[in-house]
VEXVEX-716138 format. One record per residue: residue in one letter; x, y, z of N, C-alpha, C, CB in turn. Coordinates in steps of 0.05 Angstrom, whole numbers, padded with zeros to 5 digits, always signed. Each point is the difference from the previous one (the first is absolute). Glycine has a CB too. Layout:
<nodes>
AXYZXYZXYZXYZ/...
</nodes>
This chain:
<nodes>
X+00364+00182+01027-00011+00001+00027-00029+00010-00001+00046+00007+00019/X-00048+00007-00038-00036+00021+00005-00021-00029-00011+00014+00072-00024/X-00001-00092+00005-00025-00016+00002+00006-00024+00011-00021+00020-00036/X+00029-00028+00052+00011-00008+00031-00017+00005+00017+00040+00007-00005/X-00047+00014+00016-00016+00021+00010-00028+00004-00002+00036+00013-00005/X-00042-00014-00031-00014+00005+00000-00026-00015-00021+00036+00033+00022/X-00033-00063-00007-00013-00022-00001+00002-00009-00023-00024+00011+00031/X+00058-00016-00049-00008-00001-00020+00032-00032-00003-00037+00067-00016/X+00029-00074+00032+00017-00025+00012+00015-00008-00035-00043-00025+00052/X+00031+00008-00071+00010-00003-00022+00015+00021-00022-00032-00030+00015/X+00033+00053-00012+00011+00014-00016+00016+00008+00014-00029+00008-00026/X+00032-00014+00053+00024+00016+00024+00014-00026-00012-00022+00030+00057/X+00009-00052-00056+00033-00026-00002+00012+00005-00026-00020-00046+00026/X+00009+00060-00043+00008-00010-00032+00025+00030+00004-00060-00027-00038/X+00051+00047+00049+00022+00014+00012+00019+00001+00005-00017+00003+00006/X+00015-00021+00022+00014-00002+00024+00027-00029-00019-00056+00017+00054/X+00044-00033-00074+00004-00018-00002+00028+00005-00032-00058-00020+00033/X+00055+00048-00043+00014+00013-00016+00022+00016+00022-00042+00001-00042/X+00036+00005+00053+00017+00020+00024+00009-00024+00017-00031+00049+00004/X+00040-00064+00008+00012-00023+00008+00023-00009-00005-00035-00006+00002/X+00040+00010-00033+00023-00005-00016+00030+00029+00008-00046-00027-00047/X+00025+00043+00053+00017+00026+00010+00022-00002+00016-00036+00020-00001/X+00061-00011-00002+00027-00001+00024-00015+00015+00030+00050+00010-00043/X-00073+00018+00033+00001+00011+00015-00033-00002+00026+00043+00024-00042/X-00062-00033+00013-00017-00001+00017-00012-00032-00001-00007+00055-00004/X+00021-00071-00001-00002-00040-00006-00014+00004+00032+00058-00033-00037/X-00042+00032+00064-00002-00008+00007-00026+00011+00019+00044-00017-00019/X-00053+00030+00020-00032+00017+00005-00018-00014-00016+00015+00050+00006/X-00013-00047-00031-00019-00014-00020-00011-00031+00016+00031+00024-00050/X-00004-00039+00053-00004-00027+00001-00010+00001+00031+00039-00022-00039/X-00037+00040+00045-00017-00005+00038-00024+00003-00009+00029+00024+00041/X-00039-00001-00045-00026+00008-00010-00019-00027-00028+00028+00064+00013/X-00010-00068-00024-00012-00025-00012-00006-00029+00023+00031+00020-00049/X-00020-00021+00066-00008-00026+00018-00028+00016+00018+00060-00029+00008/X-00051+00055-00008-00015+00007+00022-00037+00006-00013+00054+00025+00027/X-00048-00028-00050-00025+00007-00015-00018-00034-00006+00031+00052-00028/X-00010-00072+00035-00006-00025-00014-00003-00009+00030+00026-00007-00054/X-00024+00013+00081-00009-00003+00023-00016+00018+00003+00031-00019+00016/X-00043+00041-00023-00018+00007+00008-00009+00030-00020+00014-00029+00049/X-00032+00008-00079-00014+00011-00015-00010+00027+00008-00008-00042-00014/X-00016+00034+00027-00016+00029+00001+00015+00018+00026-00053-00023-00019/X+00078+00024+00028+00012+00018+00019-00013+00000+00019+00016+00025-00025/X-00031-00041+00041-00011+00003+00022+00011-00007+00027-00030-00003-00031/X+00028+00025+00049+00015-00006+00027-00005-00022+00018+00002+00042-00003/X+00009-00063+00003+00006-00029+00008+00000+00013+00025+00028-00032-00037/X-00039+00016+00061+00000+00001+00031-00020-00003+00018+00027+00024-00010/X-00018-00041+00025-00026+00002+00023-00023-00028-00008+00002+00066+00002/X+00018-00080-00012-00006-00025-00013+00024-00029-00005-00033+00040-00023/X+00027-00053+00033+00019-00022+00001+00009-00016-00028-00022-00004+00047/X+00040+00013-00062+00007-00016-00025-00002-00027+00001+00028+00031-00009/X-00028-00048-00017-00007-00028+00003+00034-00010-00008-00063-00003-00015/X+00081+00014+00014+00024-00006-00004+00014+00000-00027-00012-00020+00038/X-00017+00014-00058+00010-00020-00030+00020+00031-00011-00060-00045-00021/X+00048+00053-00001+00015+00020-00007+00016+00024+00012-00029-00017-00024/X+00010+00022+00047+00016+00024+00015+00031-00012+00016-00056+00027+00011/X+00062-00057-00016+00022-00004+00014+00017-00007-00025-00019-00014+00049/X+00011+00015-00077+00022-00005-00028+00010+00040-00011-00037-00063-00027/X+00015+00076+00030+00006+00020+00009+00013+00014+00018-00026-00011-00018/X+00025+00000+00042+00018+00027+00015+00025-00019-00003-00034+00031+00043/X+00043-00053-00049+00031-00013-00009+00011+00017-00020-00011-00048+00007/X-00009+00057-00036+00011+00008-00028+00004+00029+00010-00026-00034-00039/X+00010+00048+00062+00004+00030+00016+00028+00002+00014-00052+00003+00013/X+00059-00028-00005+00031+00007+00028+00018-00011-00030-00014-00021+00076/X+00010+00016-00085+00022-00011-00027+00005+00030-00007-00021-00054-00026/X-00004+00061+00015+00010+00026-00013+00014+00032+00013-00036-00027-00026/X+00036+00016+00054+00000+00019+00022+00031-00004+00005-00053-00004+00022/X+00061-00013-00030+00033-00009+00006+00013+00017-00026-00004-00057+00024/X-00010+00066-00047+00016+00013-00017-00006+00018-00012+00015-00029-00002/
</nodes>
């Protein structure tokens, strides 16, 4: 999570992407991995009209993972 945080997007996935496989923490990893591949540099999305393309293949792979 600290380089998640702390702008260090590629070494958070190579992480996040070993920790995924986990019983305990798989399923955090794999949120935080979509959530890093929707939005690289962590920046607060709002107050702006999305164009649909990715932010709507995204929030599908978000309510998928929200069911388990």
């Amino acid at each position: 999570m600290h380089d998640r945080f702390s702008g260090n997007p590629n070494v958070a996935l190579k992480h996040f992407n070993k920790a995924r496989k986990d019983s305990v923490y798989g399923y955090r990893a794999t949120y935080e991995m979509v959530e890093i591949c929707l939005n690289p540099d962590n920046e607060t999305i709002g107050g702006t009209v999305l164009d649909g393309g990715d932010a709507d293949r995204g929030s599908v792979i978000l309510n998928y993972l929200h069911k388990y």
